[in-house]
N, C-alpha and C positions, 0 to 999 in steps of 0.2 A: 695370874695371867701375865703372859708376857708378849711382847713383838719387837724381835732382832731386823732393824733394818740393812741390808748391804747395797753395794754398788756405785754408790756416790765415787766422785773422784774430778778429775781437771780433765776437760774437752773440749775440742777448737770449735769455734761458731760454724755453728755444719753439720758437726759430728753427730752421735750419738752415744745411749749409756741408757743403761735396764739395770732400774733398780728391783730388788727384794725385800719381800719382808713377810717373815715366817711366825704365825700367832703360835703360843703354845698354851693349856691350859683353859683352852674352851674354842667353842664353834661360836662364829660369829657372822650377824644376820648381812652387814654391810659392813665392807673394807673400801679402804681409800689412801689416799696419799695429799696431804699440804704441802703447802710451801711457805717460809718467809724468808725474804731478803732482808741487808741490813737496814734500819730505819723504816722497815714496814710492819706492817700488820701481819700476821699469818692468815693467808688465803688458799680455798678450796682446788686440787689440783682436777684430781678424778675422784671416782666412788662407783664401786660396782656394790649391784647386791643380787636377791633372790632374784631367779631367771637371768641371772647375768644381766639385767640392766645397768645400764653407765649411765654418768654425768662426766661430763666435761668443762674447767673453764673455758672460756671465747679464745681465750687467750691460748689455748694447746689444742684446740680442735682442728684435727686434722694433721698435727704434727707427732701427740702424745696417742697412748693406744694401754688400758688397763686391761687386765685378761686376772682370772682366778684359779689357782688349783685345789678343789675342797680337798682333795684325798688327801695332798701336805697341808691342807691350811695355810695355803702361802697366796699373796699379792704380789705382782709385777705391774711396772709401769715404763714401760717401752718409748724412750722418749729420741724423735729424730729429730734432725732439721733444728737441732739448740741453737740459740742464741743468747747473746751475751745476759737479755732481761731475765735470761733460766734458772742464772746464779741467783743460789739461795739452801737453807738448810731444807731437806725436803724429811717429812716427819710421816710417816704410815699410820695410819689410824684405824681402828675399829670397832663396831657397835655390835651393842648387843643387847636384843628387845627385852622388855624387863613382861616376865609373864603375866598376862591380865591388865594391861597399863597400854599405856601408848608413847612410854617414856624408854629409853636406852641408855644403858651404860654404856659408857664412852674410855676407851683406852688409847692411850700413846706411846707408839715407838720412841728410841733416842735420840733420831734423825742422824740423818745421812747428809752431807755437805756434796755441791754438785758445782761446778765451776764452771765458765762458759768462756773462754777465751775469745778474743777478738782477734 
């Protein structure tokens, strides 16, 4: 299993930037994206799953926008209206339910670094 993240880069507070990140090597039940800044924790960005339901942090609702293509296997996260607090390496991630369980295997991308200029 693998997940190639792209799109990271430096953008002026305002701007915007759509990241990618393409699974390969299995179907998977919920995709997402994190985030960490320097000196923090890593924290939940988006997460789409079955029927396209989303979660959102508080903190990008309204601003971020996660969408899925099964047929590539691929996650997008649509992010406008950045701001400086965006900076952070953002890591895509994906589950994947373990049959007869209620537990998931869990995978990570190699993140993708996002910059938010002032």
């Amino acid at each position: 299993v693998q997940l190639r993240a792209f799109g990271g880069g430096v953008v002026q507070a305002g701007g915007f930037r759509r990241l990618s990140c393409a699974a390969f090597g299995s179907v998977f039940n919920v995709m997402g994206w994190y985030r960490q800044a320097p000196g923090k924790q890593r924290e939940l960005v988006a997460t789409i799953g079955g029927g396209d339901n989303t979660d959102y942090a508080d903190s990008v609702k309204g601003r971020f926008t996660i969408s899925r293509d099964n047929a590539e296997n691929t996650v997008y996260l649509q992010m406008n209206s950045l701001q400086p607090e965006d900076t952070a390496v953002y890591y895509c991630n994906a589950k994947k339910k373990i049959v007869l369980t209620s537990r998931y295997e869990n995978y990570w991308g190699q993140g993708t670094q996002v910059t938010v200029s002032s």
